[in-house]
N, C-alpha and C positions, 0 to 999 in steps of 0.2 A: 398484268394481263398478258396470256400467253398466246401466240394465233399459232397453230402447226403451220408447216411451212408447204404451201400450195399451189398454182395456177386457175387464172381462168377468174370468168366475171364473179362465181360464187365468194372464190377467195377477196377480191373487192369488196364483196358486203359484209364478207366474215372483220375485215381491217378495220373498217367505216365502224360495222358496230361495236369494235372492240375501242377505236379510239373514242367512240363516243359515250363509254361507262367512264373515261380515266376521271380520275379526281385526285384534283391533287392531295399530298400528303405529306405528313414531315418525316418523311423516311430514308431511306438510303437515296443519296443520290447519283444522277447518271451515269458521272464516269465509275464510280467504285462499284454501280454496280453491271455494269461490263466487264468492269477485269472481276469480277466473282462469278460471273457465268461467262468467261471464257472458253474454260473447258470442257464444259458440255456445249461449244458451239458448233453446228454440225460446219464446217468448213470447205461445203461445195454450192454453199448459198451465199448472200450477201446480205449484210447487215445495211441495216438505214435505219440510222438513228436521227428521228422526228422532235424538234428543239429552235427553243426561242432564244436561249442560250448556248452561244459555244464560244466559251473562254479557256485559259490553258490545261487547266486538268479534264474536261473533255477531249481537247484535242491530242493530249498526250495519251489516254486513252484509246481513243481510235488509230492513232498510229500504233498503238502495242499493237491494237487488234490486227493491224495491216501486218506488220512484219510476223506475225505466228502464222499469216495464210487465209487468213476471212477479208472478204473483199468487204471493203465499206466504202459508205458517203456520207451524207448531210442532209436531209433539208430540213433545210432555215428556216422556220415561221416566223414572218416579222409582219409588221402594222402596212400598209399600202404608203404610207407616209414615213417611213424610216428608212434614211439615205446610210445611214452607219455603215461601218466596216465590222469582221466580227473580232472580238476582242482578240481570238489567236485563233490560225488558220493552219489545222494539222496537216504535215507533208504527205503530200501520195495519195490525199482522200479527198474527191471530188464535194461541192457543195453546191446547194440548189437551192437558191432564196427561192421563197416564195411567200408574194406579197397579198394575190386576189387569187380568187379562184381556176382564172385562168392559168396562170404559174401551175398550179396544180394538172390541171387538164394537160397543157405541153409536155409535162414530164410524163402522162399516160403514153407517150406517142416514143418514148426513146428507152434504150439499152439504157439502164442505169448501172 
């Protein structure tokens, strides 16, 4: 699922209903498929990649993406009840657990 890269509340419901088709699939998975669209990433936006998982070949991943010039983060989707730590924590790229709903809503209110 692709969302053009936008502002503004519309762009909110464009996300919402995009992350609300995903299904999972057994297809390529997230880090390899970051470094395969790399290059066509436009490089004066910021990536934020949305995961229940981030172990080392994500995080190595997101740090390519850091050092070629694409800002990125994290947020974390975990259980309200998961204290864990994340299996590896990529250098230079911010991360944003979030556990409930409000997690969510707080990150509305900040520069990510």
């Amino acid at each position: 699922v692709e969302v053009p890269p936008a502002k503004g509340q519309w762009q909110d419901e464009r996300l919402l209903t995009a992350l609300a088709r995903l299904v999972p699939s057994a297809s390529i998975d997230l880090p390899d498929l970051l470094v395969t669209e790399a290059p066509r990433l436009p490089r004066h936006l910021v990536l934020m990649a949305v995961t229940p998982l981030l172990d080392a070949a994500l995080a190595g991943a997101l740090e390519s993406l850091k050092r070629s010039g694409i800002e990125t983060g994290v947020i974390w989707v975990r259980s309200p009840e998961d204290q864990s730590m994340p299996a590896a924590v990529p250098h230079n790229v911010p991360i944003y657990p979030v556990r409930i709903d409000d997690d969510l809503q707080q990150l509305g209110g900040q520069a990510l």
